[in-house]
C-alpha positions in Angstrom: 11.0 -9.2 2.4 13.6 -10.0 5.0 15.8 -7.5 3.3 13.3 -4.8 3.8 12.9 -5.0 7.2 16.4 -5.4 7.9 16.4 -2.1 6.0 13.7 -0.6 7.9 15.1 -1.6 11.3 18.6 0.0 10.6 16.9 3.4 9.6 18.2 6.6 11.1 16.7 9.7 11.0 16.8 12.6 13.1 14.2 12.7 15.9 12.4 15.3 15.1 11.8 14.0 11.3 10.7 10.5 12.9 8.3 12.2 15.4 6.7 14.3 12.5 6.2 10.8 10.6 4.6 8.9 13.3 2.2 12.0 14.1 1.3 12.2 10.5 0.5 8.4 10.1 -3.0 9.1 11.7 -4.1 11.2 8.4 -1.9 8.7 6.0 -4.5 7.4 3.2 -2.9 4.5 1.4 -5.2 5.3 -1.8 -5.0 8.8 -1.7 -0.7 9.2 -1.1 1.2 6.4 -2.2 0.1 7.3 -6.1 2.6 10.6 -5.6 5.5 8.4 -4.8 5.3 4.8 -6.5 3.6 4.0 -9.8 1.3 1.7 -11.0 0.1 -1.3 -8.1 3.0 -3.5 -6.6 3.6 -5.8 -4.4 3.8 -4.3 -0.9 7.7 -5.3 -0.3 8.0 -3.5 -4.1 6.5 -0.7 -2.5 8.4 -0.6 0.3 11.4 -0.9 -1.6 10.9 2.2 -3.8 10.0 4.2 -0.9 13.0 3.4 0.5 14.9 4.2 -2.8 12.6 7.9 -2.7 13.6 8.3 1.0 17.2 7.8 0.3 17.6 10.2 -2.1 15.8 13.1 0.2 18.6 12.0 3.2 21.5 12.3 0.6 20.0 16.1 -0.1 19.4 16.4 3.4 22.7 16.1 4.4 24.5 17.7 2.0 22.5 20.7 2.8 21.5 20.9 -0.8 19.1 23.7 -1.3 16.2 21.7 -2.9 15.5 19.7 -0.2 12.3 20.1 0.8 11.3 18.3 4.8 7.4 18.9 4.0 8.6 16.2 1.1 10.5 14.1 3.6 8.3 13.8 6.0 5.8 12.9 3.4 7.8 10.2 2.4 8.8 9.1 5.7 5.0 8.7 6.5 4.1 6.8 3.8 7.5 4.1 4.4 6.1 3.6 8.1 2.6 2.8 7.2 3.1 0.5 4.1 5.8 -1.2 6.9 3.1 -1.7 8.9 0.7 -2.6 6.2 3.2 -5.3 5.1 3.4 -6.4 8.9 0.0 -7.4 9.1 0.6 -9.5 5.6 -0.6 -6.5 3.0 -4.6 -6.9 4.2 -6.3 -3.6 3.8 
């Protein structure tokens, strides 16, 4: 877990991105979203983990200005990484 945060605290992302994220976390719905990115129920640092691996991919294409990168995707992704964060903040209690 303590790697995961450490992870989470050294993220970088452009502002703009991060803004769009924390806007969007008011409409996040942990039931409805998270099934497009991670499979099957995990633990929440699993989770956080392999939306870190998802969002890491998306910054590589970002940055290399590859034409499939998609920020509606991005942002997604960045939305659901900050709320199951804070959902593993507050010990994974829904």
């Amino acid at each position: 877990m303590t790697d995961c945060r450490t992870m989470l605290e050294t993220l970088r992302r452009p502002r703009l991105l991060m803004r769009a994220a924390r806007f969007g976390l008011a409409e996040y719905r942990r039931e409805r979203d998270l099934r497009r990115y991670v499979e099957g129920p995990t633990s929440p640092e699993d989770t956080v983990s392999s939306l870190m691996s998802v969002e890491a991919r998306l910054e590589a294409t970002r940055i290399t200005g590859d034409a499939a990168y998609s920020v509606a995707r991005h942002i997604e992704v960045l939305i659901a990484l900050l709320a199951e964060a804070q959902f593993l903040r507050r010990g994974g209690l829904a």
